[in-house]
N, C-alpha and C positions, 0 to 999 in steps of 0.2 A: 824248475831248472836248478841243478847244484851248483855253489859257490865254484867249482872247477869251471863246468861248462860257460858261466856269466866273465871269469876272467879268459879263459879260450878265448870267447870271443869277440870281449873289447881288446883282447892282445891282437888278434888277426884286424880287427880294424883299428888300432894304432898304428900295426903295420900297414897297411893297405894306403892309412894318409900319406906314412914316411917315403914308400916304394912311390907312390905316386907324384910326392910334393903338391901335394892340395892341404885343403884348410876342413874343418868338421863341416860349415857351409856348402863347398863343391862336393864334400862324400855324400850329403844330403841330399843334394840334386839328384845325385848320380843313383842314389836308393830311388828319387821317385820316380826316374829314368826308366828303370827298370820296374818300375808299377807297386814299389812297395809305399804305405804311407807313410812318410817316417816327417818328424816335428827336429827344423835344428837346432832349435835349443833344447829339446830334450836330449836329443846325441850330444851336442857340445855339455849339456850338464855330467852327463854320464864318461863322456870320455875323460875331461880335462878337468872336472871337478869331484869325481868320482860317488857323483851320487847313485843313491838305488833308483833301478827302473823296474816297473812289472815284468812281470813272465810273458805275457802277451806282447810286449815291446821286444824285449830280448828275441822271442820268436823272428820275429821282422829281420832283427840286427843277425841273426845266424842265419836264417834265409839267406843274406848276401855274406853274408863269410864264407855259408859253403857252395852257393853259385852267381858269383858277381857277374853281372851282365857285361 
């Protein structure tokens, strides 16, 4: 995944919290909701701290950017 596509799409779920008013916690839920396995402290590392996450992760996290349940 290119450094574009990794920011696309922690920017679409930065938005996704903002539009919603939830916290990285509830977007977590709301991913496994939708049957994806997502870790919240992995999201919360990534989003608000902006660590690296694997390819295989990021996969998950574009999964719901580009069809949120």
């Amino acid at each position: 995944m290119t450094p574009a596509e990794r920011e696309r799409v922690k920017a679409a779920l930065q938005s996704y919290l903002t539009e919603n008013s939830i916290t990285v916690h509830d977007l977590a839920a709301r991913m496994k909701a939708a049957g994806r396995k997502v870790d919240a402290k992995v999201l919360h590392r990534f989003l608000d701290r902006g660590l690296q996450i694997d390819d295989q992760i990021m996969e998950v996290y574009r999964g719901f950017v580009d069809t949120p349940s």
